[in-house]
C-alpha positions in Angstrom: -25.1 24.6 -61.6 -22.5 21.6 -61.3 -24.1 20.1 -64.9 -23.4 23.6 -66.7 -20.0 23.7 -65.4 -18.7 20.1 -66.6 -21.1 21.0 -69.9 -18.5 22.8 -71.0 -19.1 26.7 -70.6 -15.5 27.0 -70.2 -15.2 26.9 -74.4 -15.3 29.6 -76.8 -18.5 30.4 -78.0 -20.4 28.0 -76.1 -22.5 29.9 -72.9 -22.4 26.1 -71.3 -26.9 25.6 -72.0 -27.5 23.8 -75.1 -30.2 25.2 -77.2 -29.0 28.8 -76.5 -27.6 31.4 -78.7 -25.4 34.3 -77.7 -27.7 37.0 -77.5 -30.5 35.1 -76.4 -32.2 35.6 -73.4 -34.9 32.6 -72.7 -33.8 28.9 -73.3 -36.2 26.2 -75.6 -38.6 24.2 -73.4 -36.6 21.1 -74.3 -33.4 22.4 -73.9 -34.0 24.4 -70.6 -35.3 20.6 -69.6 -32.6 19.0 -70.8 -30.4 21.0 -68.4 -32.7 20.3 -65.5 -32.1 16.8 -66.3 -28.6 17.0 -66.3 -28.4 19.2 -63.3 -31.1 16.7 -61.2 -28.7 13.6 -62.6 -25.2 15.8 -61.0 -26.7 16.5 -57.8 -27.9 13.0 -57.5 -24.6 11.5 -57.9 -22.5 14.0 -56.1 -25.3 13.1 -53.1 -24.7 9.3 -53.7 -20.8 9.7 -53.7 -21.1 11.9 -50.5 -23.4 8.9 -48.5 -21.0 6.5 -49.9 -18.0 8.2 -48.6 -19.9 9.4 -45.4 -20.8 5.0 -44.8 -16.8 4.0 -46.0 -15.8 6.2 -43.3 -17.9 4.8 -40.7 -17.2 0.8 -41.8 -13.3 1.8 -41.3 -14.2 3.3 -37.9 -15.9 0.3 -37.1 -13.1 -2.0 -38.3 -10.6 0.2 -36.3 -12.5 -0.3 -33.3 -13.0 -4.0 -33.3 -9.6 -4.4 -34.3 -8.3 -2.8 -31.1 -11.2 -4.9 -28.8 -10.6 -8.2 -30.9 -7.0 -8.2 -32.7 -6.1 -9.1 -36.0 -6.9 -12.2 -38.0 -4.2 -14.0 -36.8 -5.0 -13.1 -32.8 -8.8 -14.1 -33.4 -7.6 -17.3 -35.4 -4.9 -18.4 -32.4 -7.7 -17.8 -29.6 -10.2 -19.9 -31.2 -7.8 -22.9 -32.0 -6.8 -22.4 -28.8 -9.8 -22.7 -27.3 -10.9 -25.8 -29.7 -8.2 -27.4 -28.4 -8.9 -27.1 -24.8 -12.5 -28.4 -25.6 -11.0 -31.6 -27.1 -8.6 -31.9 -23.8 -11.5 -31.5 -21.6 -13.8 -33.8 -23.2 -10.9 -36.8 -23.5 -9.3 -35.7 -26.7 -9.3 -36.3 -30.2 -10.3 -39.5 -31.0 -7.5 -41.1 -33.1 -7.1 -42.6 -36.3 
């Protein structure tokens, strides 16, 4: 149904199958095939878009979430320089130059 709409049914003169005249009431083998192709092929890609969006949403509910619990790049990045240095206090400092 979603491949005879974007086939163009909308124009005039066109009933939106390929292969089928006006008054017509059965459709070619190949043709009634090629629209099962092009229908399957629709379908298929409106399902991958919808996963795609469905797993986007998720990863930015993720990322929301370990925002809040962890902070930004810069919190993370301040906590573990912070933490390096107090490893190189503890352990009798950097060894200089």
């Amino acid at each position: 149904a979603v491949a005879r709409g974007i086939g163009g049914s909308g124009r005039s003169g066109q009933s939106g199958r390929s292969g089928q005249s006006e008054g017509s009431g059965k459709l070619s083998t190949s043709s009634s095939q090629n629209t099962l192709y092009a229908e399957l092929s629709a379908n298929a890609a409106l399902t991958l878009a919808t996963v795609a969006g469905y797993l986007l949403d998720r990863q930015v509910l993720s990322l929301a979430a370990a925002f809040e619990q962890e902070g930004g790049f810069t919190e993370r990045l301040h906590r573990v320089r912070t933490r390096q240095r107090q490893r190189e206090r503890g352990a009798g400092g950097p060894v200089p130059d």
